[in-house]
C-alpha positions as CSV (number, residue, x, y, z in Angstrom):
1,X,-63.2,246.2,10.1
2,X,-66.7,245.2,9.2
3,X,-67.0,242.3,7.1
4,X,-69.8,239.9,6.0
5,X,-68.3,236.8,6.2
6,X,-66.0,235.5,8.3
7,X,-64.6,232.4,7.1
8,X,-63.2,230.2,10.1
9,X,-60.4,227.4,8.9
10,X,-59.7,225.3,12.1
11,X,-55.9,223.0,11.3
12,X,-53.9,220.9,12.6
13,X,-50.8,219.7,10.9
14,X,-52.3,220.1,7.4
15,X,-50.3,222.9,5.8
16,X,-49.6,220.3,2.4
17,X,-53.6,221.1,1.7
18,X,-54.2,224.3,3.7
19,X,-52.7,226.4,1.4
20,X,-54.9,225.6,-1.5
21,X,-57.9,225.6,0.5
22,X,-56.6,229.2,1.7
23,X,-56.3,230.2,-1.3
24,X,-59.8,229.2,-2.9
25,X,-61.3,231.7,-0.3
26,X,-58.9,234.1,-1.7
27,X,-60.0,234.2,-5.0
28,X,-63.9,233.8,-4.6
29,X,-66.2,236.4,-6.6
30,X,-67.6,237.8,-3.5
31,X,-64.7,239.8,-1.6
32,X,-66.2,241.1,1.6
33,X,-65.1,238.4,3.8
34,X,-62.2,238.1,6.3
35,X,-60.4,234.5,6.8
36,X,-59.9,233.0,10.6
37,X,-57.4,230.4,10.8
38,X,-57.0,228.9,13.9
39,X,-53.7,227.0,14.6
40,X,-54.9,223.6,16.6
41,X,-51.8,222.9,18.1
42,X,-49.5,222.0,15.0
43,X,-46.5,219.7,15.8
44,X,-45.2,220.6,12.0
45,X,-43.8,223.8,9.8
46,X,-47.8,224.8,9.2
47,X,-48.1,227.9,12.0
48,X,-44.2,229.3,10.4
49,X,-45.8,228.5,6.8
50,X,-48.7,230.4,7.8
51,X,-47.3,233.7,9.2
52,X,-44.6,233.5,6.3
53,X,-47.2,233.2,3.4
54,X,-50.0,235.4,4.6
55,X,-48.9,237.9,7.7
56,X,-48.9,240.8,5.3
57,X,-52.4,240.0,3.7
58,X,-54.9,241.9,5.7
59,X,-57.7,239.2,5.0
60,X,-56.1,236.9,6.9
61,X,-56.1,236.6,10.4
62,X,-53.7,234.1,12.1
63,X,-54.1,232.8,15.6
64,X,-52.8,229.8,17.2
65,X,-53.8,227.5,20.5
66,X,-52.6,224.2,22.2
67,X,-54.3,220.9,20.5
68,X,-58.0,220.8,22.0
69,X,-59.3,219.5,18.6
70,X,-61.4,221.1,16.0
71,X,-64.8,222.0,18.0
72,X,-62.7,224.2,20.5
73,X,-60.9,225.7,17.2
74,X,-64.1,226.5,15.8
75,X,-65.4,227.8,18.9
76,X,-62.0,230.0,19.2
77,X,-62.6,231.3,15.6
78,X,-66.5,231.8,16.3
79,X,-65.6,234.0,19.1
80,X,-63.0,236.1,17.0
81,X,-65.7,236.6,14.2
82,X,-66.2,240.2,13.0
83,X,-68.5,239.0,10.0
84,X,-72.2,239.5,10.2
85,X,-72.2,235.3,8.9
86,X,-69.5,233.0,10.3
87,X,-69.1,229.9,8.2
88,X,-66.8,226.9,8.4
89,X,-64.3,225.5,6.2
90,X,-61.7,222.6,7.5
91,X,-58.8,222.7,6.2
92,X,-58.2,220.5,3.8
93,X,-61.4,221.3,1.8
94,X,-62.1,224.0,-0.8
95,X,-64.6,226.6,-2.2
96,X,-65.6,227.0,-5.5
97,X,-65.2,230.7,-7.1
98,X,-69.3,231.5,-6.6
99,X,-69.5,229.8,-2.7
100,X,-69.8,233.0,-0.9
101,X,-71.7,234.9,-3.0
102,X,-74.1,232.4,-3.7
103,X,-74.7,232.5,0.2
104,X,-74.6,236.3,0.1
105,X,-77.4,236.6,-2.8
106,X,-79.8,233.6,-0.9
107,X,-79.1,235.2,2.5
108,X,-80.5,239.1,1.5
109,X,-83.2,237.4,-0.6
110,X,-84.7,235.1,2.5
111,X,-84.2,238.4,4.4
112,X,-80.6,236.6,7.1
113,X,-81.9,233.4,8.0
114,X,-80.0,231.7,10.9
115,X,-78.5,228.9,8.9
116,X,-77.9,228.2,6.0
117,X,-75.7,225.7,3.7
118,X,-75.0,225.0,-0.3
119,X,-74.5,221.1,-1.8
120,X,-71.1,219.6,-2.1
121,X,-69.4,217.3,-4.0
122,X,-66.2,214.6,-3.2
123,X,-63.3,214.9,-4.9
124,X,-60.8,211.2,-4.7
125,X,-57.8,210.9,-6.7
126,X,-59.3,213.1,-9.5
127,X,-62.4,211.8,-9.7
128,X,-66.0,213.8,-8.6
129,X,-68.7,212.0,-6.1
130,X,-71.5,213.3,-5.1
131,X,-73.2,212.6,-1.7
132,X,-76.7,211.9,-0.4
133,X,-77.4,215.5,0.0
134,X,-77.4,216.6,-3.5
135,X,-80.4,214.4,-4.3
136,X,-82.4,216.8,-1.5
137,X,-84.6,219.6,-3.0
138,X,-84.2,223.1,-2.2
139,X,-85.8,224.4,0.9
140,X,-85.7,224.8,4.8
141,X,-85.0,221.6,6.8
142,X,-85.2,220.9,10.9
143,X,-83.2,218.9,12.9
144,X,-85.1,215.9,11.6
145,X,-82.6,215.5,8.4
146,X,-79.7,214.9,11.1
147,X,-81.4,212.1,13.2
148,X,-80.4,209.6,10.0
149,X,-76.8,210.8,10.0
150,X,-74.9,214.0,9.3
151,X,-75.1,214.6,5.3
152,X,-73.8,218.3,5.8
153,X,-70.3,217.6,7.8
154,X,-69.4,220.9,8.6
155,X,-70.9,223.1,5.6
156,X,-72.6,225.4,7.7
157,X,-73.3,229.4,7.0
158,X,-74.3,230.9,10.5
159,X,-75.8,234.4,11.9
160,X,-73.4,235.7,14.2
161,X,-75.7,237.7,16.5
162,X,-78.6,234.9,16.8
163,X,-79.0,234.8,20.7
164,X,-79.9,230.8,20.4
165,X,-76.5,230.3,18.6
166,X,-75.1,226.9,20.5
167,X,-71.2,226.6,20.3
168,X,-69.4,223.2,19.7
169,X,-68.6,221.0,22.1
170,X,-65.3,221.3,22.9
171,X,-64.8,217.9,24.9
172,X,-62.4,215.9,22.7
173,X,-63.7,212.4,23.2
174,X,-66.6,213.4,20.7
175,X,-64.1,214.3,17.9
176,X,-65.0,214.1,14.4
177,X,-68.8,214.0,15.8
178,X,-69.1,217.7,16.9
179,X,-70.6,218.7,14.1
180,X,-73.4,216.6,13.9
181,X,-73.9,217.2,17.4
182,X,-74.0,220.9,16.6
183,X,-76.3,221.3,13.8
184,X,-78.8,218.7,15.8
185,X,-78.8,221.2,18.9
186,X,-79.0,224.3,16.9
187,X,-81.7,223.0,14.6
188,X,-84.1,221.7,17.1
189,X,-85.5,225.1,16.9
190,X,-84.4,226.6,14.3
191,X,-84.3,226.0,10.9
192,X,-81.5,225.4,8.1
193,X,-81.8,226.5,4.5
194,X,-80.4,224.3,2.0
195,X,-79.2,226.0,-1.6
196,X,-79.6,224.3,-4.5
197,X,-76.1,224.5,-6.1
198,X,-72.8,222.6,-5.8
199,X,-70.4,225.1,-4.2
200,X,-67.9,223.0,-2.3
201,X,-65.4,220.2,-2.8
202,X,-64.7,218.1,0.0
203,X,-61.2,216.6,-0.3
204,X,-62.0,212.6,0.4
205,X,-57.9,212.0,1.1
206,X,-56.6,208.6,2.9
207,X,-56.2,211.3,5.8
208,X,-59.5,212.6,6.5
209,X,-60.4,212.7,9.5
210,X,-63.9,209.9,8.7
211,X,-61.4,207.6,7.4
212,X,-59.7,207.2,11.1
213,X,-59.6,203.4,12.6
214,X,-63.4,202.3,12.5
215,X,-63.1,201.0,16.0
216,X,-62.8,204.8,16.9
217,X,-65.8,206.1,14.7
218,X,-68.3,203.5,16.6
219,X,-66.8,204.9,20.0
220,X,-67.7,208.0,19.4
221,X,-70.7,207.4,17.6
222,X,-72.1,205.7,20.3
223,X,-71.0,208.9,23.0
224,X,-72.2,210.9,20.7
225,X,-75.6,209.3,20.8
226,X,-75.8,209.5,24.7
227,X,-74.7,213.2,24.3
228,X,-77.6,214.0,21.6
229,X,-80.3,212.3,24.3
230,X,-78.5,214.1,26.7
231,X,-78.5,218.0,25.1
232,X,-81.1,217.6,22.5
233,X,-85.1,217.5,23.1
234,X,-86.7,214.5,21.6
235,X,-90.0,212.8,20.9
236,X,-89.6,209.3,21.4
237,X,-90.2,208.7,18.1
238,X,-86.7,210.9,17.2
239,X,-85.3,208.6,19.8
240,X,-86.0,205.1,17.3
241,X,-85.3,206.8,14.4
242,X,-81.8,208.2,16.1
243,X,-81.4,204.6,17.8
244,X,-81.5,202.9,14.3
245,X,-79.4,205.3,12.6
246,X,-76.4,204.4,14.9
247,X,-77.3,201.0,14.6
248,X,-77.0,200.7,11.2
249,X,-73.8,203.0,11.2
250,X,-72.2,200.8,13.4
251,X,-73.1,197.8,11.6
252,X,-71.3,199.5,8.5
253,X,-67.9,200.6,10.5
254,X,-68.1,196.7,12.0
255,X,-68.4,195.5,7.9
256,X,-65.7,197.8,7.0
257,X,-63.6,196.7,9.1
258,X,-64.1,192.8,8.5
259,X,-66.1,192.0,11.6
260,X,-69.5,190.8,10.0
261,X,-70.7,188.9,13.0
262,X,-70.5,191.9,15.0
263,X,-72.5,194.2,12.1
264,X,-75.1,191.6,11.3
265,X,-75.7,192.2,15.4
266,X,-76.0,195.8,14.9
267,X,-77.8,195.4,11.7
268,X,-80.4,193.1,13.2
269,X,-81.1,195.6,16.2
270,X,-81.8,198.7,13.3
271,X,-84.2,196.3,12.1
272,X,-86.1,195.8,15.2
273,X,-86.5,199.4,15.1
274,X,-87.1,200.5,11.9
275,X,-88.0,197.4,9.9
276,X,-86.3,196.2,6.6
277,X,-85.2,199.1,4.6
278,X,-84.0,198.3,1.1
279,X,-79.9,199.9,2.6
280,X,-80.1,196.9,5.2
281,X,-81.1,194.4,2.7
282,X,-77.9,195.2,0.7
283,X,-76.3,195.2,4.1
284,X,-77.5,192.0,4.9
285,X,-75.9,190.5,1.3
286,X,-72.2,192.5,1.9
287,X,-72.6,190.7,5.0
288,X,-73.0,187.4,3.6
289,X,-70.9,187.6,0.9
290,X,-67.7,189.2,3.0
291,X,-66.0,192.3,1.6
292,X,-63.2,190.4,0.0
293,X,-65.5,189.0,-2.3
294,X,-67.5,192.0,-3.6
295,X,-64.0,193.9,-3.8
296,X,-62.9,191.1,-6.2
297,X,-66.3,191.1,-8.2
298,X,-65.5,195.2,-8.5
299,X,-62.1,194.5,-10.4
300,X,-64.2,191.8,-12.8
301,X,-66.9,194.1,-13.7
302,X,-66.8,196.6,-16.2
């Protein structure tokens, strides 16, 4: 069956949200897509709900593997693809009704670029966010955007057959990091297209996998960090602007978590490489002040 998209939906005991996030594919405008999920090991009733809710809808393809974490799901799904694009959806996140066809009108009209991605918003206990990347105008972006960071966390539209295609790594010590470590190799020569239009919610849920124990984030950060200097050609000059990034993303995981001596360290080495940049300044007060205090000052303002 020739589709084109294939919509890959990695999970791992997450069947409370995987259902609705299953179902916003389902019932997007654009129809000529088939749905991956790729069972990542689940120690709960998700792989019985799965085969139970949706083995008689020929959409949906089901498969299952032990736990190797989300980039060797991904990379299972990837493989499976029969869609012209592959694009990524975790499971706990959703589409809105226009996603895919948004993708499918930018993709003929820039003639099937390699990558390409739509804006996102957050969605917490009811309320709407919006990240850093919505403020970014509409165009082609490098690997450059994902020195400072990963502002696109796994919304990524891909072309199947491109023969540069890099795969996730699989290793699971760089968990929840993958994906910036994918769209940095894949970009260094290539280019991303970014659309102009909100067409995704991420679900920002006490769960998430970015909301895991901070000590863990800076781990992996930092092997994530020798693994892009490793795999990923760059100018020394991509090396300080990486080096301060992680700096300064340590020294907000060490805030987070209380441990202000240990941020103001990290903060004070993104300095030395970057200079003062107005998000360090504010840093530098958090820092000062403790979190306590500006959580109190929250519940006093208006």
């Amino acid at each position: 069956m020739s589709v084109f998209f294939s919509v890959i939906i990695p999970t791992y005991n997450r069947w409370s949200h995987l259902q609705y996030t299953i179902t916003s594919v389902l019932e997007q405008s654009c129809q000529d897509f088939e749905i991956i999920v790729v069972d990542d090991g689940s120690t709960d009733d998700s792989l019985v709900n799965l085969h139970r809710t949706y083995d008689k809808n020929p959409k949906i393809r089901i498969v299952s593997q032990e736990n190797k974490e989300r980039g060797a799901a991904r990379n299972h799904g990837l493989r499976m693809a029969r869609g012209k694009y592959a694009l990524f959806l975790d499971s706990d996140d959703r589409m809105l009704p226009d996603h895919l066809s948004v993708l499918f009108t930018k993709i003929n009209e820039l003639h099937e670029p390699d990558f390409i991605a739509s804006k996102f918003q957050f969605i917490r206990e009811n309320k709407i966010s919006y990240p850093e990347i919505c403020q970014l105008a509409e165009g082609y972006y490098d690997y450059q955007l994902f020195l400072n960071g990963n502002p696109l966390a796994c919304n990524i539209c891909v072309r199947k057959d491109n023969p540069d295609l890099k795969f996730f790594e699989e290793d699971r010590k760089y968990a929840i990091k993958e994906d910036w470590m994918f769209h940095l190799q894949n970009l260094r020569h290539h280019k991303l297209y970014l659309v102009d239009k909100i067409t995704l919610q991420m679900n920002d849920h006490d769960d998430r996998s970015m909301r895991v124990d901070n000590t863990v984030i800076i781990q992996r950060t930092k092997l994530a960090e020798e693994w892009i200097v490793r795999n990923v050609e760059l100018t020394e000059t991509d090396k300080a602007v990486l080096r301060a990034h992680i700096n300064y993303f340590i020294a907000i995981h060490s805030y987070i978590d209380g441990q202000y001596k240990q941020a103001l360290h990290f903060l004070f080495k993104a300095v030395k490489v970057a200079g003062w940049k107005k998000k360090y300044i504010v840093l530098l007060g958090k820092c000062i002040v403790g979190n306590k205090f500006i959580q109190k000052l929250k519940k006093i303002l208006p």
